[in-house]
C-alpha positions as CSV (number, residue, x, y, z in Angstrom):
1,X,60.8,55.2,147.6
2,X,64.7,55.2,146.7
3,X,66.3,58.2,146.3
4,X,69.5,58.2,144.0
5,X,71.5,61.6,144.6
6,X,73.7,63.0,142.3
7,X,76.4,66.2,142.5
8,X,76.5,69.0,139.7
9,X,79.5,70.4,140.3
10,X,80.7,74.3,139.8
11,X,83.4,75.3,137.7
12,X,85.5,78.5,137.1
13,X,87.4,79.7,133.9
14,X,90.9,80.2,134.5
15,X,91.6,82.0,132.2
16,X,89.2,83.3,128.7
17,X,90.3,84.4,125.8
18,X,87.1,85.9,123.7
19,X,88.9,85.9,119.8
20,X,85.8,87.1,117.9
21,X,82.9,86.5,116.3
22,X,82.2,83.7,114.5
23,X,80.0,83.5,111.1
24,X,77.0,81.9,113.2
25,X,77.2,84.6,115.7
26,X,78.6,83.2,118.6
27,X,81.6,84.1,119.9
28,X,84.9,82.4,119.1
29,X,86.7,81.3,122.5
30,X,89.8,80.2,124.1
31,X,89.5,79.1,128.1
32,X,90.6,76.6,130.3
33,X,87.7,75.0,133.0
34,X,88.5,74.0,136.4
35,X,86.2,72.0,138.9
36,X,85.6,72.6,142.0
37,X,84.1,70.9,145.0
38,X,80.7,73.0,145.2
39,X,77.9,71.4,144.0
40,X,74.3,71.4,143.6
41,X,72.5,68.0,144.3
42,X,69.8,66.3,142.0
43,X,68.0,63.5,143.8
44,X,66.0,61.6,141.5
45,X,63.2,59.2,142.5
46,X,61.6,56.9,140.0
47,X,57.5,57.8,140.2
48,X,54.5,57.1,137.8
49,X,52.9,59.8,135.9
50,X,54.8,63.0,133.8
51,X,57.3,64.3,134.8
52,X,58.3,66.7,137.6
53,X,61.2,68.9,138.7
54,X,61.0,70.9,142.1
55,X,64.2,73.4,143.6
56,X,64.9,74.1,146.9
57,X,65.4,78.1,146.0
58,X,62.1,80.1,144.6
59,X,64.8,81.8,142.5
60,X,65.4,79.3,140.4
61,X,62.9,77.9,137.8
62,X,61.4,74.3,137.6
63,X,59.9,74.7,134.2
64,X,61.2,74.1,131.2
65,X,63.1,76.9,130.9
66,X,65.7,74.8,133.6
67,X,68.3,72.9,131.9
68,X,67.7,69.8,133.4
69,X,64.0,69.7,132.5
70,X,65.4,70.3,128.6
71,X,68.2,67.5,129.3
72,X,64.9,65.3,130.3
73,X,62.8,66.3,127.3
74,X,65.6,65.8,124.9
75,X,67.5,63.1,126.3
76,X,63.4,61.4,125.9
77,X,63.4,62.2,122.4
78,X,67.1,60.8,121.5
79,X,66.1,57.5,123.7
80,X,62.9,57.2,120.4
81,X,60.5,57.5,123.1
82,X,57.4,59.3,122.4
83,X,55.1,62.3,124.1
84,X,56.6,64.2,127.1
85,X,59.1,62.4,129.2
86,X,57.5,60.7,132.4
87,X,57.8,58.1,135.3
88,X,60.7,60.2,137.2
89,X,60.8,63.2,139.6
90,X,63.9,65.3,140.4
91,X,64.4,67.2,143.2
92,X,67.4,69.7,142.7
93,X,69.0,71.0,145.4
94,X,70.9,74.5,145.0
95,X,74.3,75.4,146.2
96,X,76.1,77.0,143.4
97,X,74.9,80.4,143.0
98,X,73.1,81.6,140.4
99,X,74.0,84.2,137.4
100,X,77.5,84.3,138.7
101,X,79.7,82.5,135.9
102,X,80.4,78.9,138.0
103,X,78.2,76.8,135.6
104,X,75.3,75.6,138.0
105,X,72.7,75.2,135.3
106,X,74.8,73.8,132.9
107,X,76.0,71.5,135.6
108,X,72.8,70.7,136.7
109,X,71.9,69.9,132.9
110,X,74.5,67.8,132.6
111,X,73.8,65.4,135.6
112,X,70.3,65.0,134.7
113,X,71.5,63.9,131.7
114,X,74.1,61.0,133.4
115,X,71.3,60.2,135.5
116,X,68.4,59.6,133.1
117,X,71.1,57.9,131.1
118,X,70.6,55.2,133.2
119,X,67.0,54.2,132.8
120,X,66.6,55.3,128.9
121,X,69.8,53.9,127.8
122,X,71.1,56.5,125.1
123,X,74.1,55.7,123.4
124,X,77.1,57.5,124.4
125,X,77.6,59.4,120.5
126,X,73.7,61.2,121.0
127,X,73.9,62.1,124.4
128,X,77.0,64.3,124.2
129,X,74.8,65.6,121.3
130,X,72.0,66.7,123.1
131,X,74.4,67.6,125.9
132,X,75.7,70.2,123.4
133,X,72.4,71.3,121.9
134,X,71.7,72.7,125.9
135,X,74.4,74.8,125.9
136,X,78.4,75.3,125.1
137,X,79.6,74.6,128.7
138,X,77.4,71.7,129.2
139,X,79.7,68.9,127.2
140,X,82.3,70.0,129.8
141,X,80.2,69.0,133.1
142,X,80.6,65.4,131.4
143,X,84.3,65.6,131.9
144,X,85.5,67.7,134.7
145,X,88.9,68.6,136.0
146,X,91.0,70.7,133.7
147,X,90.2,71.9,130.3
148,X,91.0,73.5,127.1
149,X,87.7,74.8,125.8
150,X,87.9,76.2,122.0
151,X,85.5,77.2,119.4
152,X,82.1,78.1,121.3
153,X,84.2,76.5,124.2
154,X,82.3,73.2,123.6
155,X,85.9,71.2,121.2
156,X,87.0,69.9,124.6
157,X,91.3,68.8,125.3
158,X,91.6,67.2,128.7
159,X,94.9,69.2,130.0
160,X,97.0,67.7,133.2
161,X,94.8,68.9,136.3
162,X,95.5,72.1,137.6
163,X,98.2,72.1,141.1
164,X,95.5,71.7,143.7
165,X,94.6,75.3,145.4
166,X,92.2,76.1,147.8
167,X,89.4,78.4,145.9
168,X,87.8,81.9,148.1
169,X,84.6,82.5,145.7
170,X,83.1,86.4,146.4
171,X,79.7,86.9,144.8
172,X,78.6,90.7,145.2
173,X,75.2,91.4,145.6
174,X,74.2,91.9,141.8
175,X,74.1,89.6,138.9
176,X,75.9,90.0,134.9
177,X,73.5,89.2,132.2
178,X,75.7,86.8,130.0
179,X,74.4,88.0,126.8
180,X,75.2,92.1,127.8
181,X,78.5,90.9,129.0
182,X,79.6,89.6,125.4
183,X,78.3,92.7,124.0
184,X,80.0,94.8,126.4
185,X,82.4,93.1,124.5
186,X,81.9,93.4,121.5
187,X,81.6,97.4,121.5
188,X,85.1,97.3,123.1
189,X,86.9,94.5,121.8
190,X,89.7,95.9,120.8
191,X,91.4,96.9,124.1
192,X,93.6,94.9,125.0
193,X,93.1,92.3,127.8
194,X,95.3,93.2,130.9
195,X,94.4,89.7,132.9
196,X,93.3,86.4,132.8
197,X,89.8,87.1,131.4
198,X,88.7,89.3,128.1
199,X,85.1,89.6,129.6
200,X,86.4,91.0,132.9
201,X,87.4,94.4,131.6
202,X,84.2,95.4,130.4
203,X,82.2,93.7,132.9
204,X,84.2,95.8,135.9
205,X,83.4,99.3,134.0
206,X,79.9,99.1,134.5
207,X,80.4,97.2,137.7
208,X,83.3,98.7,139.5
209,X,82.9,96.1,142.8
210,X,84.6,93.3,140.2
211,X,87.3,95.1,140.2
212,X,87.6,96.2,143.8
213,X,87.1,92.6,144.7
214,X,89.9,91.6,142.4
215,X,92.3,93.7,143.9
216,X,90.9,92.7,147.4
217,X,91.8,88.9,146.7
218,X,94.9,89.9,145.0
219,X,96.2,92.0,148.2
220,X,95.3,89.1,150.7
221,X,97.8,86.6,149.1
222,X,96.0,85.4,145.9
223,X,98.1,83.6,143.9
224,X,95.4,84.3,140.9
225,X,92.4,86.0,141.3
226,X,89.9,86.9,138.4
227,X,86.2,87.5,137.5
228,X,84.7,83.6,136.4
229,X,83.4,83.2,133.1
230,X,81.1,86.7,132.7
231,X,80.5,87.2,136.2
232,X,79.7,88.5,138.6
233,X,81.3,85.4,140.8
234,X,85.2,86.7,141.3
235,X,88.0,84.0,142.6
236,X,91.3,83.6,144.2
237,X,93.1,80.7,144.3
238,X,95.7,79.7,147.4
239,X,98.1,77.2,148.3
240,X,96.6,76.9,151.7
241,X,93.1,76.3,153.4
242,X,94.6,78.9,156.3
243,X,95.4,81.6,153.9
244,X,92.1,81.0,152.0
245,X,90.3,81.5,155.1
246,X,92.1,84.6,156.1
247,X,91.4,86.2,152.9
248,X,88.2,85.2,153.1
249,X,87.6,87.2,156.4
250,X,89.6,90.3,154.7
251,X,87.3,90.4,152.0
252,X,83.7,90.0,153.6
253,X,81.3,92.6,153.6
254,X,77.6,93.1,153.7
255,X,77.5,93.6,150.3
256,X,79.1,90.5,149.5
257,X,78.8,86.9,150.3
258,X,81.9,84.4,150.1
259,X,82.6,80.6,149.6
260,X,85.6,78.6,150.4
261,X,85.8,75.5,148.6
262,X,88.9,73.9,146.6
263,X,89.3,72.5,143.1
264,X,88.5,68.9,141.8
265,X,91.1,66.8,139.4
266,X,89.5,64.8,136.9
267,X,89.6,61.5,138.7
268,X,88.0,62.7,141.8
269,X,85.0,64.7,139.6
270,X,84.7,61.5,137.6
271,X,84.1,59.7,140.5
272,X,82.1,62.2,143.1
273,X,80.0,62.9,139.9
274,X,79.0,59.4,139.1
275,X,78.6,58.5,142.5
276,X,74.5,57.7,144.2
277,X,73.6,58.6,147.6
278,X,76.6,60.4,148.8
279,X,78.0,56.8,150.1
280,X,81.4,57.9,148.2
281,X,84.7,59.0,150.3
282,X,88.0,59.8,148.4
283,X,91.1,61.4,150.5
284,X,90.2,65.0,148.9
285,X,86.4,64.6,148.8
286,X,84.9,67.7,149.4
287,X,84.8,67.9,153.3
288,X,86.4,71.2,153.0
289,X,83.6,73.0,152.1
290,X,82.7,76.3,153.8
291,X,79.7,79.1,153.3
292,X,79.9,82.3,154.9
């Protein structure tokens, strides 16, 4: 049986602004997305009967709480087919971690959407719509590279790609709640923001490590280093695979595991993303990828 494999890529925010409130209760945003290399795999196989999604990691659900079984249910519905969605199984494998503000479910949503897209032929206009009824970061994943994300983040402006740096990702051994993290927020708003991102502040004074790890990355050469998105994942970016790698070794710890990967520009995500069975090879495809 053929096996068509497709990547859902990470992402960090480079920078997020949180403005307020708006009147339908989400929060009013300002951040820029940037790819990178480290992806979770889908591999899809075309089988009779309903159907099914499996994962690699007992952590994470294959019911329909999972993003990409909603993409499947709802990219069924916009396609005017009827029932549950059936005849294909998907087989996700897990690589970006979980809870940690890098986007893997919305990713994974997102590529379950450009996959099925290709047997229940939905026009371009409703499947960015049902991409953005899963979520506000999933329209990204459809794009990739660099970002301007406004309103709930989801009124995308491609922006020129981001110099390319080498990317040290430390995830500490507990997870942020996105929900708590806005309202974190929200109780105390009004300081003002000192770095790159508004959700960072309030995230690191229940969860000191954030900010230890910050300062970590930022003494070992980074030439940015911030909390992703509303945690717990923190990154700094170098110039440098060597560097990367050195600060990678100063910052390990028990407590802590640590990635090095590097960012994606919009052509090579375009093209790793839409590419079947790994058979792909660009100069900067994503051979650089380490986990410690």
């Amino acid at each position: 049986m053929a096996v068509e494999r497709v990547r859902a890529f990470a992402k960090i925010n480079l920078a997020l602004r949180v403005l307020g409130i708006r009147a339908d209760g989400y929060h009013e945003l300002r951040t820029i997305f940037q790819s990178l290399a480290l992806h979770d795999t889908l591999e899809v196989r075309d089988r009779r009967g309903p159907f099914v999604l499996t994962c690699d990691d007992p952590a994470c659900p294959a019911d329909a709480t999972n993003l990409v079984w909603l993409a499947a249910e709802r990219l069924w519905r916009a396609a005017g087919r009827r029932g549950a969605p059936r005849d294909v199984a998907i087989h996700l494998v897990k690589r970006v971690p979980m809870q940690a503000g890098l986007g893997g479910g919305s990713s994974d949503g997102a590529a379950a959407l450009s996959v099925l897209n290709r047997r229940w032929r939905v026009d371009d206009r409703r499947m960015r719509a049902v991409a953005a009824s899963l979520g506000a970061d999933v329209p990204y994943f459809l794009e990739g590279g660099t970002v301007l994300g406004l309103e709930r983040g989801d009124l995308l402006f491609p922006l020129l790609d981001y110099p390319r740096a080498w990317v040290v990702l430390v995830l500490p051994a507990f997870c942020v709640s996105t929900p708590e993290a806005y309202r974190w927020w929200d109780g105390e708003g009004a300081r003002a923001s000192k770095g790159a991102n508004d959700l960072q502040a309030p995230v690191a004074r229940r969860y000191p490590e954030i900010g230890r790890i910050v300062a970590a990355l930022t003494r070992a050469g980074a030439r940015d280093a911030a909390m992703s998105g509303s945690g717990s994942a923190v990154f700094g970016l170098f110039s440098r695979r060597s560097d990367a790698a050195a600060a990678a070794a100063a910052v390990r710890s028990a407590s802590r595991r640590v990635v090095i990967t590097r960012t994606l520009n919009r052509l090579e995500y375009q093209a790793l993303a839409a590419a079947s069975g790994h058979r792909i090879h660009l100069r900067f495809a994503p051979r650089g990828l380490r986990h410690s």
